[in-house]
C-alpha positions as CSV (number, residue, x, y, z in Angstrom):
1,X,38.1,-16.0,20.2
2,X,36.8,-12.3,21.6
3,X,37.3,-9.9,19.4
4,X,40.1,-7.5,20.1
5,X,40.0,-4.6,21.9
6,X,39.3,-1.8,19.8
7,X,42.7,0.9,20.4
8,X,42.1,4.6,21.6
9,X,43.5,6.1,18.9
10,X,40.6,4.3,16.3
11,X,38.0,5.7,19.0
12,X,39.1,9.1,19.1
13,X,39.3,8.9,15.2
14,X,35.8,7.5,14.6
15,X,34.9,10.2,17.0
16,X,36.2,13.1,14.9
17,X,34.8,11.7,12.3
18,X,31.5,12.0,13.5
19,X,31.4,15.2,14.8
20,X,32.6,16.5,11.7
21,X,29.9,14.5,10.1
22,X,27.1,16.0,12.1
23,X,29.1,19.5,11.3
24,X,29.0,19.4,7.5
25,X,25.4,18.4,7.4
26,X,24.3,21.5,10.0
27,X,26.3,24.1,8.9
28,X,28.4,22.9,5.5
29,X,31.9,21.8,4.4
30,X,33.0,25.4,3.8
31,X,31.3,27.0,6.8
32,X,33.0,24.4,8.9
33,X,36.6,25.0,9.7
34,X,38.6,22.0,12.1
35,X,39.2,24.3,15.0
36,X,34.5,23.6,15.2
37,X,35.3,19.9,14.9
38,X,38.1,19.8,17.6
39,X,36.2,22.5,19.8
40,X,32.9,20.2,19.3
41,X,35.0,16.9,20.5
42,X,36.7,18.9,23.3
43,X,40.6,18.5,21.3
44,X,42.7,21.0,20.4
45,X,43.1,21.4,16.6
46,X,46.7,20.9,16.8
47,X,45.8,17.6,18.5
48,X,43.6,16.7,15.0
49,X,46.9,16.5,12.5
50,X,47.9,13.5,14.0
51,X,44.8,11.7,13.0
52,X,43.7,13.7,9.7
53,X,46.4,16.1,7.4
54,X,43.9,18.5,6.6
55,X,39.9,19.6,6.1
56,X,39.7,17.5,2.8
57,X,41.2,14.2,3.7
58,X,38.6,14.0,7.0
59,X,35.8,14.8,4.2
60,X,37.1,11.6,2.3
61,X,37.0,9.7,5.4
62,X,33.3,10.5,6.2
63,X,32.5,10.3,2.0
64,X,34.2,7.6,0.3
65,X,33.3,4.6,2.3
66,X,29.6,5.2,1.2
67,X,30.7,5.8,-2.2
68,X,32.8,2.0,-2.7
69,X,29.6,0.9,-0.8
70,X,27.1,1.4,-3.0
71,X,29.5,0.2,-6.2
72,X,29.9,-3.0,-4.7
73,X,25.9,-3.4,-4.1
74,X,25.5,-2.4,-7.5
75,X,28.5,-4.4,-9.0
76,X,26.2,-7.4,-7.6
77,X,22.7,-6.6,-8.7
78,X,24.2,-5.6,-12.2
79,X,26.1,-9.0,-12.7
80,X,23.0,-11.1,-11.2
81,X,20.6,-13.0,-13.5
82,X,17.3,-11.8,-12.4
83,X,15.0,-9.7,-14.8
84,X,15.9,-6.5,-15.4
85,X,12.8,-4.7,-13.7
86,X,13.7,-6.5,-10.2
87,X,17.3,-5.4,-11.3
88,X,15.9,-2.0,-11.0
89,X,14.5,-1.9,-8.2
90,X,17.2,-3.4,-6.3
91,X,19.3,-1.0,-7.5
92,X,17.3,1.8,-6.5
93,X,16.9,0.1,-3.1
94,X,21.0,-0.5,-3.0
95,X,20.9,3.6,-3.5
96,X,18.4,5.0,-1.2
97,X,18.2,2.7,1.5
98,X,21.9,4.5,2.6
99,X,19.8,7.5,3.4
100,X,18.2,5.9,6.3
101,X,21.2,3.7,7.5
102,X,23.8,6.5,6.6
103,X,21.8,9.6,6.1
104,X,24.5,12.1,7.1
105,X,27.2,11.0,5.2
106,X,25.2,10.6,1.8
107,X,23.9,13.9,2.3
108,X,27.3,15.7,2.8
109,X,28.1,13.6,-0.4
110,X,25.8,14.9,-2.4
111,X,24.8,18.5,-1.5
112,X,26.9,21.7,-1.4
113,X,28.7,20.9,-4.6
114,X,31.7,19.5,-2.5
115,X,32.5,17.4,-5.5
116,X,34.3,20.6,-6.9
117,X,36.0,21.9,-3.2
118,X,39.5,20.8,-3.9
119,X,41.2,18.3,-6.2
120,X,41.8,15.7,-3.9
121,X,38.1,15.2,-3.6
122,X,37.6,15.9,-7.4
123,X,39.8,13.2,-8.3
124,X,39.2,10.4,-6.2
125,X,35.2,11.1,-6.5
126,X,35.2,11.6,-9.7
127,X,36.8,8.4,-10.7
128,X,34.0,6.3,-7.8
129,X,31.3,8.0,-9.2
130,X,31.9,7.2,-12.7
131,X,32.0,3.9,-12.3
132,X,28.8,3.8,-10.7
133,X,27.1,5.7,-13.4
134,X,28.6,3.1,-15.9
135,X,26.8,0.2,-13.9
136,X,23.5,2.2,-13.7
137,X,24.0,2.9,-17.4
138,X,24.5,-0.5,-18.1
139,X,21.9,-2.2,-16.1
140,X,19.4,0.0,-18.2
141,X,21.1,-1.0,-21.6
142,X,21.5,-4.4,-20.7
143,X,17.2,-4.3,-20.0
144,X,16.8,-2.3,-23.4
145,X,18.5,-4.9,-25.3
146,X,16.6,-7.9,-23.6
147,X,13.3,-6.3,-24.7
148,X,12.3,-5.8,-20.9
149,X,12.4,-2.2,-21.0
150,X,11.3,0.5,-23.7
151,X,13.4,1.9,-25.9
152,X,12.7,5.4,-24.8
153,X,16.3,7.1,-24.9
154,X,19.6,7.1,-24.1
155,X,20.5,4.6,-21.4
156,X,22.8,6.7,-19.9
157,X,20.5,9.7,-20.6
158,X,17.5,7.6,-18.4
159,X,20.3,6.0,-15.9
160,X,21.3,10.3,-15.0
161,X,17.2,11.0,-14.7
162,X,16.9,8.3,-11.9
163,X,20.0,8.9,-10.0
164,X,18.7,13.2,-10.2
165,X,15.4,11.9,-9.1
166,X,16.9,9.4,-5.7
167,X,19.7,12.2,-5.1
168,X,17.2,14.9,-4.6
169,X,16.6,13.7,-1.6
170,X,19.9,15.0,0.1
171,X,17.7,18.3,0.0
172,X,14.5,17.2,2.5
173,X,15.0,14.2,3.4
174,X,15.3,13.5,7.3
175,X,15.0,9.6,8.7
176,X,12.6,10.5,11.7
177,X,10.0,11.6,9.2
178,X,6.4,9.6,8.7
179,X,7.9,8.6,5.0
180,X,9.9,5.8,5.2
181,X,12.5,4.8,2.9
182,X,10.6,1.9,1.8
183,X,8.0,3.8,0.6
184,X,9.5,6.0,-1.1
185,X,11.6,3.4,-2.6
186,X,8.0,1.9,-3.9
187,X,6.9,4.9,-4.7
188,X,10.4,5.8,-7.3
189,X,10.2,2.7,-8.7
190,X,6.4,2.7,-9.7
191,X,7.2,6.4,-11.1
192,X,10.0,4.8,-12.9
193,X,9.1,1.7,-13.8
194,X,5.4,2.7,-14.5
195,X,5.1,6.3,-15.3
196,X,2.5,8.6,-14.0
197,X,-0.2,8.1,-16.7
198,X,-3.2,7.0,-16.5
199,X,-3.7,5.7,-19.9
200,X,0.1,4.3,-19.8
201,X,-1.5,2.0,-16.9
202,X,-4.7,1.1,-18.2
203,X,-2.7,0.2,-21.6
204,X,-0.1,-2.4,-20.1
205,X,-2.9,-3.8,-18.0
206,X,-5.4,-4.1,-20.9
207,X,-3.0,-5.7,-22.6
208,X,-2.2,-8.4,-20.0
209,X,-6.0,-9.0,-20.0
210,X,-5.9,-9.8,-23.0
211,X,-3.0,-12.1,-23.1
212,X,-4.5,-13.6,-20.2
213,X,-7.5,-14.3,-21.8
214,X,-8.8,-17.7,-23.1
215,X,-8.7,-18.0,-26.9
216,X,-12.1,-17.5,-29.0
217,X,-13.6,-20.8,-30.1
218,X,-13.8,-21.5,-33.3
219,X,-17.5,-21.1,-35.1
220,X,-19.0,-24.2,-36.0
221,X,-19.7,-25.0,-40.2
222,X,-22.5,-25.9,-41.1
223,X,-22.8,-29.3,-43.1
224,X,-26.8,-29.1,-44.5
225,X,-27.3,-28.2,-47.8
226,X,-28.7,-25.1,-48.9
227,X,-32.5,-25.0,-49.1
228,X,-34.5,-24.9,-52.4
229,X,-36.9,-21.5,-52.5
230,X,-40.0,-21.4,-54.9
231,X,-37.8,-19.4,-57.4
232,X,-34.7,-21.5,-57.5
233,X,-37.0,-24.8,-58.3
């Protein structure tokens, strides 16, 4: 069967929310009022109530379908049974790969403190985001305990340092740039997953040389007896 046709009304409102997506990310939530997103979609404001109350329940629109999003990718990877490095990376990919397929709206989430710009927002974000810092805490606890990662610190201590790292990216990052996400997906998770030093490298791989390595062979015994010298006779 065709799919139904989709009504005005959900146009005009996928509509405002766009506008007022591309309107946050150039000028800011608080430096953007609604009469900018009706005037930029050719509405009155009055015209806007009818599809959103206020300022903060269109920000939720455009914010917290990323955020149930990215738990639900992470719900998966976290409950899979693969290793826990690939577990990592996945994870990291589950996170940044939304700023190239939703760049805007993961960049309105993160930047501009918005998490503090009324309690609406506080409260339902607060609640989404700290159950996707549980998972990422998890998933690093989880690979502590198996043995596959070092016990350097605090899961939820080195969970915080990646998700600073990948959400630093709100602040330069721009999809038509020569960096890809995938590469700098490859590029976090070496940092990560690797470090940055030198001897740190050469270390792990010296030591898979040598468990890679055939074992010694044994050195033959000799059976002849000892010879006699001219004082022993």
């Amino acid at each position: 069967m065709p799919a139904a046709p989709v009504s005005k009304a959900v146009r005009r409102r996928e509509e405002i929310i766009q506008s007022a997506t591309e309107l946050f990310d150039k000028q800011g939530f608080f430096n953007t009022s609604l009469d900018d997103v009706a005037q930029a979609i050719g509405l009155k404001r009055e015209a806007l109530y009818y599809y959103f109350k206020n300022r903060t329940e269109l920000l939720l629109a455009i914010i917290e379908p990323q955020a149930i999003d990215l738990i639900a990718g992470l719900k998966d990877i976290v409950s899979s049974n693969l290793p826990s490095e690939e577990k990592l990376q996945r994870a990291m990919e589950n996170h940044l790969d939304r700023f190239d397929r939703h760049c805007l709206e993961m960049t309105i989430t993160l930047r501009d403190g918005i998490m503090g710009s009324s309690d609406p927002v506080q409260t339902s974000m607060t609640r989404v985001w700290k159950t996707y810092e549980k998972l990422w805490t998890a998933l690093i606890k989880d690979g502590q305990a198996s043995g596959q990662f070092q016990n350097i610190g605090d899961p939820k201590m080195i969970a915080f340092g990646i998700l600073g790292m990948c959400n630093w990216l709100a602040r330069w990052y721009k999809p038509d740039k020569d960096v890809s996400i995938e590469q700098l997906t490859d590029t976090y998770f070496k940092l990560v997953s690797q470090g940055l030093s030198q001897h740190t490298f050469n270390t792990s791989a010296a030591a898979a040389m040598v468990q890679a390595a055939p074992a010694p062979k044994p050195t033959p015994t000799s059976t002849k007896a000892p010879r006699k010298t001219a004082r022993s006779r």
